[in-house]
C-alpha positions in Angstrom: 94.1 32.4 115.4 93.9 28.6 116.7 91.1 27.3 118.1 91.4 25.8 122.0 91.1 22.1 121.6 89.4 20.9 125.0 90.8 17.3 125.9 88.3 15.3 127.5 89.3 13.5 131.0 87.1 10.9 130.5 87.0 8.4 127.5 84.3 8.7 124.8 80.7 6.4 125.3 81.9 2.4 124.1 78.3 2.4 123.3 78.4 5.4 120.6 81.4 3.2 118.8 84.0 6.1 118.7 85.4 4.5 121.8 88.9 6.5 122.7 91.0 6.1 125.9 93.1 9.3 126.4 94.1 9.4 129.8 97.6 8.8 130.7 99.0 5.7 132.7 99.3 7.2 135.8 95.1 8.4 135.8 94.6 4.8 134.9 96.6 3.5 137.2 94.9 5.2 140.5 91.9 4.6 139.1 92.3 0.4 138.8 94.9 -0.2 141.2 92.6 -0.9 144.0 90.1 -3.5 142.0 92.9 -5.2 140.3 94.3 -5.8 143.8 90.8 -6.4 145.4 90.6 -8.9 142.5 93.7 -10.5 143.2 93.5 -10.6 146.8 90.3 -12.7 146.6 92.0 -15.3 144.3 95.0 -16.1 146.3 95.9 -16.8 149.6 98.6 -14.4 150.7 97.7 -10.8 150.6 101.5 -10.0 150.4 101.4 -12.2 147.1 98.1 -10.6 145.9 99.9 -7.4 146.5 103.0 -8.5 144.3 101.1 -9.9 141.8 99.1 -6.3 141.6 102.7 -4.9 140.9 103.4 -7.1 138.1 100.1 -6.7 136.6 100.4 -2.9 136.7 104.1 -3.2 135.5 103.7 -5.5 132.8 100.9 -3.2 131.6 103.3 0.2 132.1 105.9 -1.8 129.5 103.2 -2.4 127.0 101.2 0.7 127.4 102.2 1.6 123.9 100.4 -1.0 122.0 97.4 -0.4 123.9 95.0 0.7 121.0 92.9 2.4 123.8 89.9 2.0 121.1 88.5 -0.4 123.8 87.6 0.0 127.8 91.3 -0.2 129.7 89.6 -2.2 132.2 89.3 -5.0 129.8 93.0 -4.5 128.9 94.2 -4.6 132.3 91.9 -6.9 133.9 93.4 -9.5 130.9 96.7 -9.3 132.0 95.4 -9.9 135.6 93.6 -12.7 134.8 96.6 -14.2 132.7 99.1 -12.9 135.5 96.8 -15.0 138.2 96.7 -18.3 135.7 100.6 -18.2 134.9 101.1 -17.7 139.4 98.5 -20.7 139.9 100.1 -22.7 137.6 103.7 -21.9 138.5 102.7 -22.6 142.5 99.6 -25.0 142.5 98.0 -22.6 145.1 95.1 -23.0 146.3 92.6 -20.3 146.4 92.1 -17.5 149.1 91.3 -18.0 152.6 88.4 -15.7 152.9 88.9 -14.9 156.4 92.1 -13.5 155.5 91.1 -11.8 152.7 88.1 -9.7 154.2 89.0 -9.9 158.1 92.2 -8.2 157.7 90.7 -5.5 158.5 89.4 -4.7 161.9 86.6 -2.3 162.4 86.0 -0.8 165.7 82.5 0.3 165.2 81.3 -3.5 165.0 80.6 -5.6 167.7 82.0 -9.1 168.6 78.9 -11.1 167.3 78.0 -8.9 164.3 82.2 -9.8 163.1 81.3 -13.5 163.7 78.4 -13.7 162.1 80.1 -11.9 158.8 82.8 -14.3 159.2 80.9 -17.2 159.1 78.9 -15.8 155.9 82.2 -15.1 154.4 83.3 -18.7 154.5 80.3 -20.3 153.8 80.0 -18.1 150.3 83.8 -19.2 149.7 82.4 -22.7 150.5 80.0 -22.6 148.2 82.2 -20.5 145.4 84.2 -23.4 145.9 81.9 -25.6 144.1 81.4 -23.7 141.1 82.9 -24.7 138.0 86.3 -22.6 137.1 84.6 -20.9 134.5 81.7 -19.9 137.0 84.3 -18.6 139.8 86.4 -16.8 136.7 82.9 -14.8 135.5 82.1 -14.3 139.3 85.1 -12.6 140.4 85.5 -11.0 137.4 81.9 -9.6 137.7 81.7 -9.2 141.4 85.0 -8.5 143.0 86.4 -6.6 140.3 83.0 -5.0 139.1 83.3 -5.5 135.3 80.8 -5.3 133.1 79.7 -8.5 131.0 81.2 -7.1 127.9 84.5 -6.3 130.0 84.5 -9.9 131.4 84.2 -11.4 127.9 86.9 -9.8 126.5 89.2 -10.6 129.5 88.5 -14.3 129.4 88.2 -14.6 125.6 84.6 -15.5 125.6 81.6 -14.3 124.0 79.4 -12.6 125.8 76.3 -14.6 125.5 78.5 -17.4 126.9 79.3 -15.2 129.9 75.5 -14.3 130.6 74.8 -17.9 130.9 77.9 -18.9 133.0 77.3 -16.1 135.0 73.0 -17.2 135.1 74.4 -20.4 135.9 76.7 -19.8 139.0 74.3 -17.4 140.2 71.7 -20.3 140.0 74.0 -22.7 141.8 74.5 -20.3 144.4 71.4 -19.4 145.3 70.0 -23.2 145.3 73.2 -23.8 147.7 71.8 -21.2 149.6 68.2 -22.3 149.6 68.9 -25.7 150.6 71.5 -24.0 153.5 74.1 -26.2 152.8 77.3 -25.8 150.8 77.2 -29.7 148.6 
């Protein structure tokens, strides 16, 4: 008689070192396709471009699933070719980043009132203001960290950098930030 093999949904602990990824594509894919996009959609200005750019990211990584080694977190895989997908866009159209208000105000909520929205707005743009003043590398760690909630290790292998390096950046533009904010200016 053979023995039942249960197959795990979930990968194995990166921290034990037998780090596996078995879940198909498509378990992958609804699992990331929201913070890739939410990713995206904070770094440039047109929703309907973040929004193609998400389906590039996600098709580029469908044609290249097999040489995945899925011996490391898929969010580091994926989150790489979003980040290269973005640099290869910005480069190709010289955009300039998002406009926050269209990135978080596009979506109305009813159960908030009129001066509650304008004072979130106003917040919103003056932390893009002050994002805005960050070194690349700072807004790159950031986002990474922040808007598509990676973890320092993830962010490290998506920009190439050791982690150390993104601690600091990451201590740094956090720093800068909260100075900016401090002061209550955006200079």
């Amino acid at each position: 008689m053979g023995m039942a093999i249960k197959r795990s949904a979930q990968p194995s602990d990166p921290a034990s070192g037998d780090y596996y990824e078995s879940r198909p594509f498509t378990e992958l894919y609804d699992e990331y396709f929201d913070r890739v996009n939410r990713y995206l959609r904070c770094r440039v200005q047109s929703t309907w471009d973040a929004d193609d750019l998400t389906t590039v990211v996600f098709l580029k990584a469908l044609e290249k699933f097999d040489q995945y080694s899925r011996t490391s977190p898929f969010a580091s895989w994926i989150f790489r070719i979003a980040h290269n997908t973005y640099v290869d866009f910005m480069r190709k159209n010289r955009e300039l980043p998002v406009d926050q208000e269209e990135f978080l105000g596009s979506e109305p909520d009813d159960t908030w009132q009129p001066e509650r929205q304008a004072l979130t707005n106003e917040e919103i743009r003056l932390l893009r203001d002050r994002l805005d003043l960050l070194s690349q590398d700072q807004k790159d760690v950031l986002m990474l960290r922040y808007f598509a909630d990676l973890k320092i290790s993830q962010v490290a292998e998506v920009l190439g950098k050791s982690e150390s390096s993104i601690k600091m950046i990451s201590y740094r533009g956090l720093q800068k930030l909260q100075k900016m904010y401090e002061r209550g200016d955006s200079e």
